[in-house]
C-alpha positions in Angstrom: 0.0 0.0 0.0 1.3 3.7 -1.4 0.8 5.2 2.0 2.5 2.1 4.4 5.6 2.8 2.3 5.5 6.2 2.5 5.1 6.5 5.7 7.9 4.1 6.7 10.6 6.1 4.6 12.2 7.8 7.3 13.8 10.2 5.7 10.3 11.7 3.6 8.3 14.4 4.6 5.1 12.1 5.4 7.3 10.4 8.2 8.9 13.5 9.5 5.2 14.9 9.7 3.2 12.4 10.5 5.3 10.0 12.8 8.4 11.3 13.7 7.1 15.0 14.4 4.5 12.5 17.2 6.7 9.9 18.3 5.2 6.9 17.1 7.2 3.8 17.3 7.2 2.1 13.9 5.7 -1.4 15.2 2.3 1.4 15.8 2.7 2.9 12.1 2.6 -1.1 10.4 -0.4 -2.2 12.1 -2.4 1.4 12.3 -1.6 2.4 8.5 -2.1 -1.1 7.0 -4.4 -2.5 4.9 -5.6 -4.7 6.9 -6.3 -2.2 9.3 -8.4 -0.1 6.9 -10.1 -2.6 5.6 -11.2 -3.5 9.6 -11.9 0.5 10.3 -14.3 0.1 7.3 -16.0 -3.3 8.3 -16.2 -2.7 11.8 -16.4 1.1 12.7 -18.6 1.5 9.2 -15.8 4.3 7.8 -16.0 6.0 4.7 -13.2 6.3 2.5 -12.8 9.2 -0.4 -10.6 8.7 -3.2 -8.9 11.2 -4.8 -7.8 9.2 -8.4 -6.3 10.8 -11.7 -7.0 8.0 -14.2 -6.6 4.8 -11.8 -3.8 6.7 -10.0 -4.1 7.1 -6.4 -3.4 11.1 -5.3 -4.7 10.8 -2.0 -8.0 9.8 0.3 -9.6 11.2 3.1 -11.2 8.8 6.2 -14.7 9.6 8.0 -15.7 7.7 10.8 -19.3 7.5 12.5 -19.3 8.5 15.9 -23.2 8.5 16.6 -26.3 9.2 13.8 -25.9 12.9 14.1 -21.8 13.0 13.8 -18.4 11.7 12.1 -14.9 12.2 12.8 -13.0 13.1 10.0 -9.9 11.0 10.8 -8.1 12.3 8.1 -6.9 13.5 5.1 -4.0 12.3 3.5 -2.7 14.1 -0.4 0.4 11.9 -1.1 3.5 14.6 -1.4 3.6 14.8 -5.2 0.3 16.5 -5.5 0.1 18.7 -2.6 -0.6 22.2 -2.7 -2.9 21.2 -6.1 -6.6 21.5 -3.9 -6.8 18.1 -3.8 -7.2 17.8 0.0 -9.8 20.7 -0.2 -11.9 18.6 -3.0 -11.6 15.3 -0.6 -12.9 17.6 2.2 -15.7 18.9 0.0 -16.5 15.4 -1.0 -16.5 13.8 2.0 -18.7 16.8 3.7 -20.7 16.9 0.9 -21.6 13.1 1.0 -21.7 13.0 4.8 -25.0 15.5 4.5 -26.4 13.8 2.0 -26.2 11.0 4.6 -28.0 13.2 7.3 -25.1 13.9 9.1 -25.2 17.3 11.0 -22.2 17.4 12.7 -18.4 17.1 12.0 -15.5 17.1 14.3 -11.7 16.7 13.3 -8.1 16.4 15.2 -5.4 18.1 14.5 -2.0 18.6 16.6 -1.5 21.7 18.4 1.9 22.2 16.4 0.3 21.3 13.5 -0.1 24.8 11.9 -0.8 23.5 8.5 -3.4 21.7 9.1 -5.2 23.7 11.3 -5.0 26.6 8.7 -6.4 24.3 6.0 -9.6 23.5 8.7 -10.4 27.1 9.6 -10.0 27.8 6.2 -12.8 25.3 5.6 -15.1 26.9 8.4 -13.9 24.6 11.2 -14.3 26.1 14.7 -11.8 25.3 17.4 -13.8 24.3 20.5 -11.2 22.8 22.9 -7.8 21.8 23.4 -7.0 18.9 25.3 -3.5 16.3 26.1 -4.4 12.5 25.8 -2.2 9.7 26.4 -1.7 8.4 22.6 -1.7 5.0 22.2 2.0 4.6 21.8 2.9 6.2 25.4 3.2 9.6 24.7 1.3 12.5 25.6 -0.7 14.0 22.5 -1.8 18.0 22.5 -4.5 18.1 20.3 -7.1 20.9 19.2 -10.2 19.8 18.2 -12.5 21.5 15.9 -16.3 21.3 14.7 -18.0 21.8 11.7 -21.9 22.2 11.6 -23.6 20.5 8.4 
């Protein structure tokens, strides 16, 4: 799987930003990122997955997960690094938005790391509003300052 290897080359920027920058052990990043596992977060947690394809080239996808019949978590978005800055992260955000209140969905709440000024831009950008800030014990062992935002459908 395209992402799996990207994110175990330790030297490219999806592992500087997306493990290294967190701390996560590598044993965490093969079983979390896998296929398996997505396949599982679909089958089990009922998540929706959005494609961003050029032809039957994979540019990126974006995960929403159910949290109650009212609100999803958008788990994330991920633009693989040669396409960035190109909107595609902003079209798998309409999408998925789009698609989610079609589904009834009036609520949608997203994660993103304190230090992670990028991404919080790109949600406030999108009309996210930041309505806490909490530190949770990450899986791995580590402490994890996240900001959480909220999007009204």
């Amino acid at each position: 799987m395209k992402l799996l290897t990207l994110i175990q080359d330790k030297g490219g920027r999806v592992y500087q930003d997306n493990v290294a920058k967190f701390g996560i052990p590598d044993e965490y990043v093969e079983k979390a990122f896998s296929e398996e596992s997505m396949l599982k977060a679909t089958q089990e947690r009922g998540s929706t997955f959005y494609l961003a394809l050029e032809g039957s080239v994979m540019l990126g996808f974006a995960q929403v997960n159910p949290e109650n019949e009212d609100t999803v978590e958008l788990d994330r978005i991920v633009v693989f690094p040669e396409y960035s800055r190109k909107g595609i992260g902003t079209s798998l955000l309409r999408e998925a938005l789009s698609d989610q209140k079609r589904k009834g969905v009036k609520t949608v709440i997203v994660n993103a790391g304190k230090d992670e000024s990028h991404a919080r831009r790109f949600y406030e950008k999108n009309g996210f509003k930041e309505i806490r800030q909490v530190t949770i014990d990450a899986p791995w062992g580590s402490k994890l300052a996240l900001v959480t935002y909220e999007l009204q459908l």
